[in-house]
C-alpha positions in Angstrom: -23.0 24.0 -12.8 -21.5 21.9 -9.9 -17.6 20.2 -9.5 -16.4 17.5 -7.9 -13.5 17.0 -6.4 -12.4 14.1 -3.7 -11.5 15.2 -0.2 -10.1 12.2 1.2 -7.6 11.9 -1.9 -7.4 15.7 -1.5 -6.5 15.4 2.3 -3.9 12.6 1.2 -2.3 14.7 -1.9 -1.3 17.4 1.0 0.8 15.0 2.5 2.8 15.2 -0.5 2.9 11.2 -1.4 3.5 9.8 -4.3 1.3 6.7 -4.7 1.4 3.8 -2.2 4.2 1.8 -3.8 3.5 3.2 -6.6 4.0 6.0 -9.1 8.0 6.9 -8.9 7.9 4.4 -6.2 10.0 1.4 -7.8 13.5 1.8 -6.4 13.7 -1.5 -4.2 16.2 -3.4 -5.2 17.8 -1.4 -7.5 20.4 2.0 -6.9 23.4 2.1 -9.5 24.5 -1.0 -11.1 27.7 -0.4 -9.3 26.2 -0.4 -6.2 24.9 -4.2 -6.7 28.3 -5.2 -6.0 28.1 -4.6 -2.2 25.4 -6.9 -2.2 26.6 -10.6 -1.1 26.6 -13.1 -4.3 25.3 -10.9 -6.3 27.2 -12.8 -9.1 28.3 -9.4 -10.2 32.1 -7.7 -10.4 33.1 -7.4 -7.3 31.1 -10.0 -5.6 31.8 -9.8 -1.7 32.3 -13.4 -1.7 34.3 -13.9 -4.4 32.6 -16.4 -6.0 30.5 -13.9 -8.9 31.8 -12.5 -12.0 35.3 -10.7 -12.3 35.9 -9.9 -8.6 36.3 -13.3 -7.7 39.8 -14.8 -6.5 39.1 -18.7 -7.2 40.4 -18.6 -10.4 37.5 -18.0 -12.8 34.9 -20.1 -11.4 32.1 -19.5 -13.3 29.2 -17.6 -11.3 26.6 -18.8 -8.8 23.5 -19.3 -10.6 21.2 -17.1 -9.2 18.1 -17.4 -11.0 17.3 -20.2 -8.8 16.5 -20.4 -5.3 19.5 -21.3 -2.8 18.1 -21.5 0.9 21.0 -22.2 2.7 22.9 -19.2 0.9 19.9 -17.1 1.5 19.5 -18.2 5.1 23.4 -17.0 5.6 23.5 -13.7 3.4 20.1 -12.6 5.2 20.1 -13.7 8.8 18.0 -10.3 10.0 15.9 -7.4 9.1 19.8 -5.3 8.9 21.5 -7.5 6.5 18.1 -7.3 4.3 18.2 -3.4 4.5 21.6 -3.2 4.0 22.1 -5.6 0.9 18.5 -5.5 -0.7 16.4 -2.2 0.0 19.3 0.5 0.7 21.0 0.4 -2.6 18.4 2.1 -4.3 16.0 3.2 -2.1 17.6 4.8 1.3 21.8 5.3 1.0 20.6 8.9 0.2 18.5 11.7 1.2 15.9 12.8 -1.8 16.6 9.2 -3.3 12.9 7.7 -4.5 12.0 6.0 -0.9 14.1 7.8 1.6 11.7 11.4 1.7 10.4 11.2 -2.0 8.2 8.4 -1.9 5.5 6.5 0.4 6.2 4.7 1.9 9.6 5.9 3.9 11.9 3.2 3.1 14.7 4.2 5.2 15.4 2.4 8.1 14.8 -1.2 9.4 12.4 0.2 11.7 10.7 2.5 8.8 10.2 -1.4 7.0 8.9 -2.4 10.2 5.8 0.5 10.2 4.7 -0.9 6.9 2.7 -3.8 9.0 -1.0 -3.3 8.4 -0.6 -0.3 7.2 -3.1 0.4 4.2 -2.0 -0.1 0.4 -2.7 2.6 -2.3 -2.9 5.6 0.0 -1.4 8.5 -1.3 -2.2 8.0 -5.1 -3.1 10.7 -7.4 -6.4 9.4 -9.0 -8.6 7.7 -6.9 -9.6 5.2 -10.1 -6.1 4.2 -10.0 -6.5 2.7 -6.3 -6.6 -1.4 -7.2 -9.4 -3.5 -5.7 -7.0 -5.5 -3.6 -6.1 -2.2 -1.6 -9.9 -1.2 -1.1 -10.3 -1.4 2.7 -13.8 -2.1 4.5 -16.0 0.8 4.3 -17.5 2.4 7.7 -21.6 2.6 7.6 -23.9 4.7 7.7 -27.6 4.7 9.2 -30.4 6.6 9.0 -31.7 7.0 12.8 -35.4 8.1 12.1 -38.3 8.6 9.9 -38.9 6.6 7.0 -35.6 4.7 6.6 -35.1 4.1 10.4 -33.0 1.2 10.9 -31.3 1.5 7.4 -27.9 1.2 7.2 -25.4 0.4 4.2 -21.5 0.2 4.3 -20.3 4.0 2.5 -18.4 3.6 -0.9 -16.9 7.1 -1.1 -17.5 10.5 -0.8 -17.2 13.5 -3.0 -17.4 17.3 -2.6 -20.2 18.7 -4.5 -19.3 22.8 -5.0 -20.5 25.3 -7.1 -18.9 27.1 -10.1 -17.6 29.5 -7.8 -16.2 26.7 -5.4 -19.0 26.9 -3.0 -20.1 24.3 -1.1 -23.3 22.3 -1.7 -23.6 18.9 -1.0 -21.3 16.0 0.6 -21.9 13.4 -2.0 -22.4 9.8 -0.5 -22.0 6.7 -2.5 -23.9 3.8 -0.2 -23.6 0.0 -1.4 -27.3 0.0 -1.3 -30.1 2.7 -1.5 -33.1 3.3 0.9 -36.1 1.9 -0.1 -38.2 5.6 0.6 -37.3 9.0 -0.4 -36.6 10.8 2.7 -35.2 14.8 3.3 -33.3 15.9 5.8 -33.0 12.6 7.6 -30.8 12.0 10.9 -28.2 10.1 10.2 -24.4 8.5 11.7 -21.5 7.2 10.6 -20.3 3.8 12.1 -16.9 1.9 12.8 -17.3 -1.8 13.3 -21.0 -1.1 14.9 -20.1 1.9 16.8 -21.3 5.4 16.1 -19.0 7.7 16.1 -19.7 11.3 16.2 -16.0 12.3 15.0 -16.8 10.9 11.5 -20.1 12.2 11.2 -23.8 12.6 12.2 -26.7 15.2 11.6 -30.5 15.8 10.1 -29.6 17.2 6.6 -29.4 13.8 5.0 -31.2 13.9 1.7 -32.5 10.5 0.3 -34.6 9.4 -3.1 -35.9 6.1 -3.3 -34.4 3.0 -4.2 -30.8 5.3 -5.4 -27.5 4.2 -3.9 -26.4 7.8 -4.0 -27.5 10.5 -1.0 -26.4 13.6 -0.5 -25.9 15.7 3.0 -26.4 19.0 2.6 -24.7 20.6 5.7 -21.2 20.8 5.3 -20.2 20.5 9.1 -22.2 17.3 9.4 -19.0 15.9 8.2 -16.3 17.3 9.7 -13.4 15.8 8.2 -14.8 13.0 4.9 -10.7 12.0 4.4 -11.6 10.1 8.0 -14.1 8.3 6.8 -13.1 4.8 5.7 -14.5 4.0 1.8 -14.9 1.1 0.5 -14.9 1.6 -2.7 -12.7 4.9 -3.6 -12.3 3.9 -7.0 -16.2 4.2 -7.3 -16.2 1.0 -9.7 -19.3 -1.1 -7.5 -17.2 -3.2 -6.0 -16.4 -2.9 -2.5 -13.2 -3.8 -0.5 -12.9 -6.8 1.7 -10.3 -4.8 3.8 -7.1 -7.3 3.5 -5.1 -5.4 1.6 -2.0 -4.3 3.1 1.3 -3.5 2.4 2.8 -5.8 4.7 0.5 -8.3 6.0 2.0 -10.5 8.6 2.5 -14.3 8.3 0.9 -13.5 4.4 4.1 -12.8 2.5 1.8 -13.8 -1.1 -1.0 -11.3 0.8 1.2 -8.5 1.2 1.3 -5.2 -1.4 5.1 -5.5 -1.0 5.5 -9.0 -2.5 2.7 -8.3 -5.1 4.5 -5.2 -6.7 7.8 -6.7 -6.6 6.7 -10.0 -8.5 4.7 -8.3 -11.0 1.3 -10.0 -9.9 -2.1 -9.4 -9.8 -1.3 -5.8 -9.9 -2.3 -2.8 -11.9 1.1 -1.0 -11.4 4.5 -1.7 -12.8 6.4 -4.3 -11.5 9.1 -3.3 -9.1 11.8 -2.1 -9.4 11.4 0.2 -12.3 13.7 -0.2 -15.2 14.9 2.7 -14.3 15.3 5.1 -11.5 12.7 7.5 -12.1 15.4 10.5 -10.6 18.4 9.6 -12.3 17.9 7.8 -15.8 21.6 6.2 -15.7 20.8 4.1 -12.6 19.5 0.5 -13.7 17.3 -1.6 -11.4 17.2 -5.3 -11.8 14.3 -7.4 -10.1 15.0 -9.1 -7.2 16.6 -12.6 -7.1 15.1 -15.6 -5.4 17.1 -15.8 -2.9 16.6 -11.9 -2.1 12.6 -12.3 -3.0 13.3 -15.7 -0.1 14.3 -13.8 2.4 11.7 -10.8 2.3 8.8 -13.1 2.2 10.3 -15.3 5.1 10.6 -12.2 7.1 7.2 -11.3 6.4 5.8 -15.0 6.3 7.4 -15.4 9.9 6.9 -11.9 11.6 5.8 -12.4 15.4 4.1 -9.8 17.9 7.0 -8.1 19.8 9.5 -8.3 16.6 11.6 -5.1 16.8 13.2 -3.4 13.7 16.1 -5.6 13.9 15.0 -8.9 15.0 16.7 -11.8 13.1 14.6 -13.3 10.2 13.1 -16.5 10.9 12.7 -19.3 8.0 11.2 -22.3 9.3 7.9 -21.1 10.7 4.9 -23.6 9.4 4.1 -20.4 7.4 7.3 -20.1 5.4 7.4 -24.0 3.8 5.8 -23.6 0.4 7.8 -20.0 0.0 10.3 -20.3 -3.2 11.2 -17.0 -3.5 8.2 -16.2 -6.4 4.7 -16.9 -6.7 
């Protein structure tokens, strides 16, 4: 009787992460309702400004409305990357150590500059379940081609990869799901692994690749011929036949509507609970609310308008060509 189990997800789980944006990840925004009242116009008691709830002093002027979208407000209470930390992410997510994205969660939300290294970076890594990684966050798969024999010249993109053990944990076979199959049966084939054309021997290469004809699934049979499978890149982890186009990312930049970030918190197109959680997942007495336009405004403008040489404290810019049709939702 044989096992699988997933060494790339494996590899990931040792890094001790929580789901990328996901699982007990929903924080942003959020912290202790008492803590909302640092935030400007939060329309809340003790509003900075004074013009929200009972902390005002104008005399009971009824609150801001802040269900709609204010760009001038937004442009003032958010000028840079510091004021949207400080108002908008550290409430709930990085005033303390252990709270869910400071050293809980993935990604580390701590800092400007932590905000800053979620650029590119890959959605979904670090989740539990490999079915639970969403289609958007599937990422372009490296290939794989069969150097000689019958299938010489044959190369397919690899969907994922799964240890193949015995009962007694032995190992037996890498398992290799290919977008396409061989069209001849083929044992111990030479084979590589490519990035973007290139062969590189660091992700894999050998002669104990086993084929059968026509089947999407191979199997290599020496366990060093893969040194490290969590380096390979899959393109379809979640092993549902659909591959990755490789745009997902949580922070894509000048593609605010493209980035994990902005998907998660409006609730769209996305598998996972909207953030921020109702509640914080450490502490059930802290209520989160959802961002506000104006708040949702300014962390799609930063993204929408990020530039190459942008530090971690750069001011937000809101009048690049790709910022006009933002309205603080989708």
């Amino acid at each position: 009787m044989s096992h699988a189990t997933t060494p790339a997800l494996l590899a990931l789980l040792l890094g001790g992460g929580i789901a990328g944006l996901g699982g007990l990840a929903g924080c942003i925004g959020g912290g202790q309702v008492d803590a909302m009242e640092h935030r400007p116009d939060s329309g809340l008691p003790g509003d900075a400004d004074g013009d929200g709830g009972g902390g005002g002093g104008d005399g009971g002027a009824q609150p801001t409305n802040y269900d709609q979208l204010d760009r001038a407000r937004a442009q003032a209470k958010f000028p840079d990357t510091t004021a949207l930390m400080r108002y908008v992410i550290a409430p709930g997510c990085a005033a303390e150590r252990n709270e869910c994205h400071f050293n809980e969660d993935f990604p580390d939300l701590s800092s400007e500059g932590n905000l800053l290294n979620l650029l590119e970076l890959p959605c979904n890594q670090q989740v539990g379940e490999r079915t639970t990684i969403e289609e958007f966050c599937e990422r372009v798969g490296d290939e794989l081609r069969i150097s000689a024999g019958a299938n010489a010249g044959f190369q397919a993109r690899v969907g994922s990869i799964t240890a193949i053990t015995s009962a007694t944990g032995a190992f037996q076979a890498w398992e290799v799901r290919l977008e396409r199959g061989p069209t001849a049966a083929q044992s111990n084939a030479t084979f590589q692994l490519l990035r973007a054309g290139t062969a590189l021997p660091a992700l894999g290469a050998g002669s104990s690749l086993q084929v059968s004809a026509g089947q999407a699934t191979v199997r290599i049979t020496r366990e060093a011929d893969l040194p490290d499978p969590a380096q390979v890149r899959q393109g379809d982890e979640n092993q549902d036949g659909h591959f990755g186009a490789g745009t997902g990312f949580l922070v894509a930049a000048g593609r605010a509507r493209d980035s994990y970030l902005v998907r998660r918190l409006l609730g769209q197109d996305t598998a996972r609970q909207r953030m921020p959680l109702t509640l914080n997942a450490d502490t059930v007495n802290e209520a989160n609310r959802p961002l506000t336009p104006d708040e949702m405004y300014a962390l799609m403008s930063w993204i929408n308008c990020l530039q190459p040489g942008d530090g971690p404290y750069s001011p937000i810019r809101y009048d690049c060509p790709e910022n006009q049709s933002n309205t603080g939702g989708w």
